[in-house]
C-alpha positions in Angstrom: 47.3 117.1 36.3 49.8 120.0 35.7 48.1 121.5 38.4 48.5 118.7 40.6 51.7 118.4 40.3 53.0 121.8 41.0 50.5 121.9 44.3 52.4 118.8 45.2 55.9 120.1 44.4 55.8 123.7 46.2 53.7 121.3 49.0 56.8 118.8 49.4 59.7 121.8 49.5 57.7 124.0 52.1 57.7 120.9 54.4 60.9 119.7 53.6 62.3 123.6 54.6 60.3 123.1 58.2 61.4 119.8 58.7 63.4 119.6 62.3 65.0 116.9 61.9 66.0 113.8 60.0 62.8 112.3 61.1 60.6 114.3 59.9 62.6 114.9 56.7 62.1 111.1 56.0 58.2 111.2 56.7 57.8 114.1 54.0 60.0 111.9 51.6 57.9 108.7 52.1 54.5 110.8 52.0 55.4 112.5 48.8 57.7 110.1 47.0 57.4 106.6 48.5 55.3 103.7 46.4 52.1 104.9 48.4 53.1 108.8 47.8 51.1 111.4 46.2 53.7 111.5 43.3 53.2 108.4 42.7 49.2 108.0 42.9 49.5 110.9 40.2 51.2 109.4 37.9 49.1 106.1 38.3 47.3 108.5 36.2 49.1 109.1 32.6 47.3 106.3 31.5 44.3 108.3 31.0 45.7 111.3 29.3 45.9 111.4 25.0 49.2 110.6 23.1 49.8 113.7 22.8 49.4 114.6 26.7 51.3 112.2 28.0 54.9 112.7 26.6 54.4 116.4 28.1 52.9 115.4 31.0 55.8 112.4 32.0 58.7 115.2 31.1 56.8 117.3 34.3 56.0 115.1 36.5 60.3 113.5 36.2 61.0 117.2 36.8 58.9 117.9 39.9 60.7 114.3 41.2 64.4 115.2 40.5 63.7 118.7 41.6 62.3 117.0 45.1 65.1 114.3 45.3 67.7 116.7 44.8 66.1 119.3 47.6 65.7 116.1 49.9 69.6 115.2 49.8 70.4 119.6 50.3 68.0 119.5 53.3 69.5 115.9 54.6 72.9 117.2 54.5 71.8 120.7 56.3 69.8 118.8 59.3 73.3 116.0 59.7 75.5 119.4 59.9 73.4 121.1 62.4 72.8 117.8 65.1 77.0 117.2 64.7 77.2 121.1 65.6 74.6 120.7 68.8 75.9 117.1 69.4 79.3 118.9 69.5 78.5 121.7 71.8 76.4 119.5 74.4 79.3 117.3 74.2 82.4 119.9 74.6 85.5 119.5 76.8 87.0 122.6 78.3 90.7 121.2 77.7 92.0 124.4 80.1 90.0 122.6 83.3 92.4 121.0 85.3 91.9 117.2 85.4 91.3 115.4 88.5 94.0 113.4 90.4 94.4 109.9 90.3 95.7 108.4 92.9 97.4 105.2 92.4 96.9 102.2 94.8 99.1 100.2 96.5 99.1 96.4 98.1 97.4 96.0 101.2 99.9 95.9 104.2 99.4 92.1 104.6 100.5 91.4 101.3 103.8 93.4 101.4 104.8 91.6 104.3 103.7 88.6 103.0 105.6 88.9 99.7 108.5 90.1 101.6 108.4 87.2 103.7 107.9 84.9 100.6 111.1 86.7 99.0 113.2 85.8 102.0 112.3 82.0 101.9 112.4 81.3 98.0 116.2 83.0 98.3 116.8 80.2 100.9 115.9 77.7 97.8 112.1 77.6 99.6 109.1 76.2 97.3 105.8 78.3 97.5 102.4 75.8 97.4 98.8 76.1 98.5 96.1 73.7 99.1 92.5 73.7 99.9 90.7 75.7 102.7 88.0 73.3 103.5 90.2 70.5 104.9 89.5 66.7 106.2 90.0 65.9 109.9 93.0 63.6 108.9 94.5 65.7 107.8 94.2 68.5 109.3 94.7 66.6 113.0 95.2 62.8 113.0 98.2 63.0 110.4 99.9 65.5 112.5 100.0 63.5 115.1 96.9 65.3 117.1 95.3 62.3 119.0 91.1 62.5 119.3 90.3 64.4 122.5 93.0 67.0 122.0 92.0 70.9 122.9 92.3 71.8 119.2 89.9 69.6 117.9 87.1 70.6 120.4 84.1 72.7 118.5 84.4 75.6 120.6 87.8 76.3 118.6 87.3 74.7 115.1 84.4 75.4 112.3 83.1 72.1 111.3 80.4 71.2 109.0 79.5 68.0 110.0 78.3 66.2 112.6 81.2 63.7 112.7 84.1 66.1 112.7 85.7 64.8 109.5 85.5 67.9 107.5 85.8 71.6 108.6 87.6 74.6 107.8 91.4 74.4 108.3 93.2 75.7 111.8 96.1 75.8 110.1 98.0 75.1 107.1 100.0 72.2 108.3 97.8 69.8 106.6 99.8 71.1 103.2 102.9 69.7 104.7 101.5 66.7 104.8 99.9 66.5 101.4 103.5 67.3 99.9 105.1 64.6 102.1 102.8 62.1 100.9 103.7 63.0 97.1 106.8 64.3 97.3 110.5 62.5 98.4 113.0 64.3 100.4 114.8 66.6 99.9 111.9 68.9 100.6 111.5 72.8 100.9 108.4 74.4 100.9 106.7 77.5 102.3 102.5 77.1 102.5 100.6 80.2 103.4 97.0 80.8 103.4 93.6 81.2 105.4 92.9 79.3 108.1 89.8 79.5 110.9 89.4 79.6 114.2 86.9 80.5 117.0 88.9 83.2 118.1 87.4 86.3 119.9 87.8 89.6 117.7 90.5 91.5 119.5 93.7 93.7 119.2 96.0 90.6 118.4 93.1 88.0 117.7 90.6 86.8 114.4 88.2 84.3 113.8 89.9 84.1 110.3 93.6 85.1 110.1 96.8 84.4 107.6 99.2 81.7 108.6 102.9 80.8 106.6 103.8 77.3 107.2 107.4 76.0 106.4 109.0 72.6 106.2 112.1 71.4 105.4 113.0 67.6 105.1 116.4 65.9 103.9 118.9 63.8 105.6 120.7 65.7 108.8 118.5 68.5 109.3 119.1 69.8 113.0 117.1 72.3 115.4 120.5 74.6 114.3 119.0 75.1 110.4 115.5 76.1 112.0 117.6 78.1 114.5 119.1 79.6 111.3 116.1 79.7 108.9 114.3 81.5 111.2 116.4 84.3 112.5 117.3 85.5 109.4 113.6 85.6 108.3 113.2 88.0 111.4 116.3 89.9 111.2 115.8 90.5 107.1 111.8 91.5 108.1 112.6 93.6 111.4 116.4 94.5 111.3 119.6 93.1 112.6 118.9 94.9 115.7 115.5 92.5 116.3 114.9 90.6 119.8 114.8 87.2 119.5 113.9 84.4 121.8 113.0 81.1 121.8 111.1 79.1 124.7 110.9 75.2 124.8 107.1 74.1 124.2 105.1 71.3 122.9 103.4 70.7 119.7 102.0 67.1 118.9 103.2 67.1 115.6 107.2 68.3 116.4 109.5 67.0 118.9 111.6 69.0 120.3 109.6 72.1 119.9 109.7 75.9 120.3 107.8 79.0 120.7 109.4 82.2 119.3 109.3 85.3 120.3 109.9 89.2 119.7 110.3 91.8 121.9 107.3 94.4 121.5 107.6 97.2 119.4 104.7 99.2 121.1 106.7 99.2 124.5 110.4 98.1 123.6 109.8 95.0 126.0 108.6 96.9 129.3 105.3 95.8 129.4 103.7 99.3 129.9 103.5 102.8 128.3 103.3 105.8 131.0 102.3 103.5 133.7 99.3 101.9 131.5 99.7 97.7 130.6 101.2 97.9 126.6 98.1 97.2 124.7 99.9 95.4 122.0 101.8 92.4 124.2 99.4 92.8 127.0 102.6 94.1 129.5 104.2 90.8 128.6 107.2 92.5 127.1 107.1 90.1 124.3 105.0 89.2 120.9 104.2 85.5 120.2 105.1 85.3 116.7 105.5 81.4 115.5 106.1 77.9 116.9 108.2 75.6 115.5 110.5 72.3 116.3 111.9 69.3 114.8 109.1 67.6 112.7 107.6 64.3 114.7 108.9 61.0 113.5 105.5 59.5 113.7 104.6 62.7 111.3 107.2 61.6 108.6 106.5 57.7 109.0 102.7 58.4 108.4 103.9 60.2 104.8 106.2 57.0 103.9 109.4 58.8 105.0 111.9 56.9 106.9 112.7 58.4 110.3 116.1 56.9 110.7 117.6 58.5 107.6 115.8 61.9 107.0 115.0 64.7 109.7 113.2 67.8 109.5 111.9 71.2 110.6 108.6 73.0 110.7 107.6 76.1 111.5 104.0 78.3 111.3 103.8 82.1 111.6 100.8 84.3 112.0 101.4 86.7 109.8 99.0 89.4 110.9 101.4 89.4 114.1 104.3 90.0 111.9 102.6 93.2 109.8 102.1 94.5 113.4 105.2 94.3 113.6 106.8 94.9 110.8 104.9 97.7 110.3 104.1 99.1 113.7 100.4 98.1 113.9 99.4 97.9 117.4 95.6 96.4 116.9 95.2 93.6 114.7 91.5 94.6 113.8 93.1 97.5 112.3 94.0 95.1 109.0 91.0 93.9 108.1 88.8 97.1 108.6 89.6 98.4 105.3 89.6 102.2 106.4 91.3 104.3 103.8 92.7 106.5 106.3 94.8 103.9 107.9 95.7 101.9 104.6 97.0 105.3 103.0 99.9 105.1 105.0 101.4 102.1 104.0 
């Protein structure tokens, strides 16, 4: 037995010493010293040894165990060192390796506009709301006074889902004036902007989906003079005091009197052409479209439970990718939503 247990001692330390790894070191522990090891069958074996014998024999065989415990933990502890050391090297950082640049983003041109034009408003005591995209009919046309059989409602200009008309995806964001109307009593002051859809062609100053800012402002003796007023110092904060401004009588169902305004083209400076050539930007009109407005309808505020004969008020709606173009000198609207780095850099 004495025998044995030195072949199985000098066995165990040779293998520990070529162990590669942890691994391994663990397999030689568990074949050697585990419940099912070789130390262990052996000593299953004191039983049949004399009186005498076995004292002797149990004082070797705790020996050959703490001698193999206490190499197991040296070798454990040498095997941990040397993985941190590769780990370490595989893993190393040249600190002296100059780092890579970050460049920090920015907003999208739309939204600085946007937030400048939001800015302007809520310093003129304006409220900022939203509402939904996908829109009913009512109120999205009949509310606003659009009568069935009106240009606007035709398919070949508005994304509907249905076969009946009643729900689609919103022109405009008009019908938010009416939902505040209907919950809200004068005096009223609010700014919506958002989404809207329409079957436009994809040109330089046209979308199928484009950004609209709707105001409206409702209280007792509100004139065409405070829309006058709200509106060209939106335009003169956004494009300078030295903007050109007009406005053209036109009609909108849902306002009476109404207006068109207008902004002489940055692209050309109002002549219509660059070096001979038609201005690309206001199509050799001289002028930008930029909003419509007017008094807001009476049969509009009646519908909301407003009286007409005491209150008054004025809306307005502005496309605002016509206003980054010209706020910031964009002369193709498809430029915007094309997301090319090179031409977002620059804002």
């Amino acid at each position: 037995m004495r025998e044995q247990l030195e072949q199985i001692r000098l066995q165990a330390l040779a293998e520990m010493q070529e162990a590669a790894d942890i691994v391994a070191l663990d397999a030689v522990r568990v074949r050697v010293l585990g419940k099912k090891g070789e130390l262990t069958a052996v000593l299953k074996q004191m039983g049949k040894l004399s009186a005498e014998e076995r004292p002797v024999m149990g004082q070797v065989a705790n020996a050959v165990r703490a001698e193999l415990e206490t190499k197991l933990e040296e070798r454990k502890t040498e095997l941990e060192a040397a993985a941190l050391l590769e780990q370490l090297a595989l893993e190393a950082v040249d600190v002296t390796v100059p780092g890579k640049e970050v460049r920090m983003g920015h907003q999208h041109p739309m939204n600085k506009v946007l937030q400048e034009v939001k800015e302007i408003f809520i310093g003129m005591g304006y409220q900022i709301v939203d509402g939904p995209e996908i829109e009913e009919a009512s109120y999205n046309f009949t509310r606003l006074n659009i009568e069935e059989g009106h240009p606007s409602r035709d398919r070949s200009d508005t994304f509907y889902f249905n076969d009946d008309d009643s729900v689609l995806l919103r022109t405009q964001t008009s019908p938010i004036q009416i939902r505040v109307m209907e919950n809200q009593k004068p005096p009223i002051r609010i700014l919506a902007p958002g989404r809207v859809f329409r079957k436009d062609e994809a040109d330089a100053t046209h979308s199928p989906m484009f950004h609209q800012i709707e105001g409206l402002v409702v209280d007792e003796g509100i004139t065409m003079g405070d829309l006058k007023g709200a509106l060209e110092t939106m335009i003169k904060r956004l494009y300078g005091e030295d903007a050109v401004v007009r406005f053209r009588p036109h009609h909108f169902p849902f306002t009476e009197p109404s207006c068109e305004v207008d902004m002489q083209c940055f692209k050309c400076g109002g002549k219509g052409e660059i070096d001979g050539q038609v201005c690309p930007t206001c199509h050799g009109e001289g002028w930008i479209e930029l909003l419509g407005a007017g008094m807001v309808h009476p049969k509009v505020l009646e519908g909301c439970g407003i009286d007409s004969t005491k209150y008054s008020g004025f809306a307005f709606g502005i496309g605002l990718e016509r206003m980054a173009m010209g706020r910031l000198k964009i002369n193709d609207l498809r430029l915007i939503f094309e997301n090319d780095v090179r031409f977002l850099s620059q804002f």
